[in-house]
N, C-alpha and C positions, 0 to 999 in steps of 0.2 A: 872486890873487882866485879862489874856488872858484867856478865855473858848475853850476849844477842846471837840468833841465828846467823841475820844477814845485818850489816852495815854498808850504807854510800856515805863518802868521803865526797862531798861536792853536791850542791843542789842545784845545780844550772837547767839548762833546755833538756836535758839528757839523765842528769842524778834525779829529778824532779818526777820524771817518766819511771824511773826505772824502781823509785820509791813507792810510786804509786802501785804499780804492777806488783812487787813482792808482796804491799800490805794487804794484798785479796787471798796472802798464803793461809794468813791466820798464825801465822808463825811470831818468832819476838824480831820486830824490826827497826832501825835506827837510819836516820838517816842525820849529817851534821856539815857545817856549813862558817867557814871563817867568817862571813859574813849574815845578813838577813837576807834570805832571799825571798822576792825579787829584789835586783839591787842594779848599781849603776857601776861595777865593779869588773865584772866581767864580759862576756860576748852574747848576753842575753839578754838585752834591752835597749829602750829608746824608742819604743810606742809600737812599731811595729817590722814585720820581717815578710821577707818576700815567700814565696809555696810556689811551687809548679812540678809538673810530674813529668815532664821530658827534661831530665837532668842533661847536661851539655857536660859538666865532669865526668859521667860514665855512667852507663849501661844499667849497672849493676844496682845503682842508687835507686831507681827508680820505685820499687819494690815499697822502699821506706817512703819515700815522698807520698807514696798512693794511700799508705797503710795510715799512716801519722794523718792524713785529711783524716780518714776512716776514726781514727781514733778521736779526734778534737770532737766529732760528732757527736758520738757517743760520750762523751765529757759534756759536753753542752747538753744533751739534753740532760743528764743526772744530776747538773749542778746547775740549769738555768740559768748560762749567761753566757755569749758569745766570743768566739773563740778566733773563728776563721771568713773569713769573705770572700769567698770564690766570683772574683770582681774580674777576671782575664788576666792575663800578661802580655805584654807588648817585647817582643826581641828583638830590636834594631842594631841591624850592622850599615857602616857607610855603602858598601857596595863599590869601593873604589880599593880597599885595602882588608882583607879579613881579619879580624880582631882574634887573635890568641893568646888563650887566657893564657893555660896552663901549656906551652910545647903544642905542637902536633900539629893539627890544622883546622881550621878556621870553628872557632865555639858555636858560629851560626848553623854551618853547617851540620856538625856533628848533632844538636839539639834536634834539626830536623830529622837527622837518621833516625835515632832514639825514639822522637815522636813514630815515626813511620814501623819500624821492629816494633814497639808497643804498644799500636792503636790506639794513641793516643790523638784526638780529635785536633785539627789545630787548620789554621788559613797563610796559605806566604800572599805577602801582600806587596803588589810594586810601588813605585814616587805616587803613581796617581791614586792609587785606592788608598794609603797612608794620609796623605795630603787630606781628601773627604774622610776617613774616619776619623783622623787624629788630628785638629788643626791647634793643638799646642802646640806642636813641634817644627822648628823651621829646619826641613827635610832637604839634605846636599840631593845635587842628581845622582841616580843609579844605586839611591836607595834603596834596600828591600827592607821585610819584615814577615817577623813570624808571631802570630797569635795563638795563643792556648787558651780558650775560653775556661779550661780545669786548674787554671792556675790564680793566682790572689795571694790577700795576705794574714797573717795570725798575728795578733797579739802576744808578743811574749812575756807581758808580766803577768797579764792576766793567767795564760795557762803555765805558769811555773805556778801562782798561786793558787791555780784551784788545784791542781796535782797533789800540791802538798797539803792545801785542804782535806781534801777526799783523802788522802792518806792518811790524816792523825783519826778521819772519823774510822778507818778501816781499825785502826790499832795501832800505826807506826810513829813512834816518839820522834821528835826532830829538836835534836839542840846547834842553835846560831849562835855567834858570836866565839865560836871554838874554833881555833885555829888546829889543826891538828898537827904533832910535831915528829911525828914519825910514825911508821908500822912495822910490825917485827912479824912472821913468821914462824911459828913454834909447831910442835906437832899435834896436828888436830885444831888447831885454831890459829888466829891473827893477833895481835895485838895492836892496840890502838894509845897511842900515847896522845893526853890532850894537857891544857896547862896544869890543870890540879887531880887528875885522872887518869889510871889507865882500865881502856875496854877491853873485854874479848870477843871475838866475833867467828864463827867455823867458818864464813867466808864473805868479803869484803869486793863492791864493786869502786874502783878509783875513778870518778867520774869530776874533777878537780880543774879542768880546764888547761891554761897555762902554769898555773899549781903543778902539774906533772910534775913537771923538773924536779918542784920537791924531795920528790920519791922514789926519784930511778936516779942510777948510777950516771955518773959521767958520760961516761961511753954514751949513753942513750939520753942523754939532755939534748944530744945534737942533734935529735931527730925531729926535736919541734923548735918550729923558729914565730918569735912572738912580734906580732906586727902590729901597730897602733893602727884604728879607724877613726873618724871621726864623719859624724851626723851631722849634716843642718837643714835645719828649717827656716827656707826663702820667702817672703813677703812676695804677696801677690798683685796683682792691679786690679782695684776693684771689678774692671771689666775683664778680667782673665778667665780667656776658653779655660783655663789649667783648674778652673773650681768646677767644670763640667767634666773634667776626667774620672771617669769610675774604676778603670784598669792600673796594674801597674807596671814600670816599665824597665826596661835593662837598654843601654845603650851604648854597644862596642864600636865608637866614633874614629878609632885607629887601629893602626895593626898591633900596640904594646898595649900588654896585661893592662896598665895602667889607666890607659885610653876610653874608661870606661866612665860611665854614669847608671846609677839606678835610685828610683821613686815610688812614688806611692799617692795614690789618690788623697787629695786635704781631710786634716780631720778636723779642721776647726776652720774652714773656707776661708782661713786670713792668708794660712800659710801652706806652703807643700814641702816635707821633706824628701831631700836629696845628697845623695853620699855618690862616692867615689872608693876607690880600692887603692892601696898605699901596700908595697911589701919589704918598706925599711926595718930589720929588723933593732928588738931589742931587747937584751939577756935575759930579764925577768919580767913578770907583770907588774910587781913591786916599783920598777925604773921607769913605767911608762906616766908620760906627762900626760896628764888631764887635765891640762886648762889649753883650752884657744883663741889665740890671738886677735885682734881686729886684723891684723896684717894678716894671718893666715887665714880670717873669712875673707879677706879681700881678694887673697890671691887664688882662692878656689873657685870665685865668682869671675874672674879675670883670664883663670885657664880652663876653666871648666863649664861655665856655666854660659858666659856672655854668647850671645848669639844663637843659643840653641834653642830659645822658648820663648813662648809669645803670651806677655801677659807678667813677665816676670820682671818685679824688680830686684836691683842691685844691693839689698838691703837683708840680711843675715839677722834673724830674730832672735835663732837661739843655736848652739851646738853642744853636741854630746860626744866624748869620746868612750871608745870601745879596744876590742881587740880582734885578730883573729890568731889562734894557735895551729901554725899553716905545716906541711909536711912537705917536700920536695917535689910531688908529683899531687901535692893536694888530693889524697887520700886519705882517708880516716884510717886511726888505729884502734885496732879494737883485737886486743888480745890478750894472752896472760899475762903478768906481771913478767918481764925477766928473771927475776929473783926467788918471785912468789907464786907456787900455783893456785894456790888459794883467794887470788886477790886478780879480778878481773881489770883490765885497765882500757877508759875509753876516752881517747884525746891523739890528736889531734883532729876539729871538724873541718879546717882549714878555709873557713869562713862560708861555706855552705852547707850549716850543719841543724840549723834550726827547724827545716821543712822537714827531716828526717828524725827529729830527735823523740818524738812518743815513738816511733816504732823504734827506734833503737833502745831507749829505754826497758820496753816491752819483751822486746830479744836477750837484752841480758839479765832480764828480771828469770826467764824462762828458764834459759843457761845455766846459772847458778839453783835454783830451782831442781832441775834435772840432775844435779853432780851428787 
């Protein structure tokens, strides 16, 4: 039986960070992966992911969003190759109805507070200064807007795979394509059961995504609810203002969670991709469909799309399905194993979990570290 200091169980946006950080212990470390990661399986890909440091989820987040820029930095230069593009973010609410995500009241507003408590730089913008800076957008009246020129976006294949690069150069083994089939709790160590092997580990981060479920009891499967996403990428018109956008955008168009839209400046000047938010749930990740329909590009273009951009055609290049592992009030969990105190457990990121996840990674490298 091999013995490891530390193992992660999951390499996503968060297992990836958090492998990287232990392998600077010089300690024996593992990190293992049902799949190859980067991969198109879980909530960490599809080219790229939104970053901004005035969290409209909460307060509290802010901390990681700051830290995790700070971190991709420092990544890029050790490893030579870009990570982040601190391009702006555009926050548009209609101005006729406030869009709330999660409960409570209005995500435009709260974003501004957040900016404001955390001096964080940012411009509100009315119909008329939106209209001259942004003329993608066909703007309702008594539109507002909030701009963060600190926010942009990361590449998330890329920095899962330099994390785990820089990892194995550090000392940390990574074996993919091992599903893990359990973990047992013994004294003074973990156990890690895989198809043809079992590990030992004195302490284990579970960083596994919707995989959770796996691993916890009943009682606590209920506390993450697994929700399909899906990505596309829109065909442009060759004369489309939308290949002159540099920023990326969020668009709370109504008052339901739903009601939303968000983007990203073209990486291939053909296309611009744009998603929407879905909170249908479904029991496992394993049940969730990954293919997309021509009917259901149609119907995203039809309820979502038609009349909102200028320069856009009605033509669906490509789409990606995803997930988000969401929690009832869209907070992260990040705590001990129920069962296990040995065995850190970090899931649900409830689909705003990417801009945080090298400092969250980082935090529980430290954590475990310290015990």
């Amino acid at each position: 039986m091999k013995d490891y200091d530390y193992v992660v169980i999951g390499l996503g946006a968060v297992g990836s960070a958090a492998l990287y950080f232990l392998s600077k212990s010089g300690k024996r470390i593992l990190g293992i992966d049902r799949f190859d990661p980067p991969h198109g399986m879980g909530s960490s890909h599809g080219e790229t992911r939104i970053t901004r440091l005035a969290v409209g989820e909460g307060r509290e987040y802010v901390k990681f969003a700051r830290r995790s820029q700070e971190i991709w930095k420092e990544i890029e230069k050790e490893a030579g190759i870009e990570l982040f593009k601190q391009a702006g973010g555009l926050l548009i609410e209609s101005g006729q109805e406030a869009w709330v995500k999660y409960g409570g009241s209005s995500f435009f507003d709260q974003t501004k507070q957040i900016a404001d408590s955390e001096s964080i730089p940012h411009s509100i913008f009315d119909q008329e200064r939106l209209n001259e800076e942004f003329p993608q957008f066909n703007f309702p009246e008594k539109v507002r807007g909030y701009f963060e020129p600190s926010a942009g976006f990361v590449f998330p294949e890329k920095t899962i795979q330099v994390q785990l690069d820089l990892s194995v150069k550090n000392g940390a083994k990574v074996r993919v394509h091992q599903p893990v089939l359990g973990i047992q709790q013994k004294a003074g160590f973990v156990e890690i059961q895989l198809r043809e092997e079992t590990l030992r580990a004195k302490k284990v981060i579970l960083s596994a995504g919707g995989w959770v479920k796996d691993f916890v009891d009943p009682s606590f499967q209920t506390k993450f609810k697994i929700c399909r996403q899906v990505l596309h990428w829109v065909k442009m018109k060759e004369d489309s203002p939308l290949k002159s956008l540099n920023s990326v955008f969020m668009w709370g168009y109504g008052p339901k969670p739903t009601d939303f839209l968000y983007g990203f400046p073209s990486q291939d000047q053909e296309t611009v991709k744009i998603a929407s938010e879905q909170f249908l749930e479904t029991e496992h990740p394993e049940q969730i469909d990954r293919s997309v329909s021509k009917l259901e590009q149609e119907r995203f273009w039809k309820e979502k799309l038609e009349g909102k951009f200028v320069g856009l055609l009605p033509e669906i290049v490509r789409s990606e399905v995803c997930f988000y592992t969401v929690t009832e009030d869209a907070r992260f969990v990040l705590q001990p194993h129920p069962q296990m105190d040995r065995v850190s457990l970090v899931s649900a990121c409830s689909g705003h979990g990417f801009k945080h996840a090298s400092a969250l990674g980082e935090m529980l490298a430290a954590q475990v570290l310290a015990e």
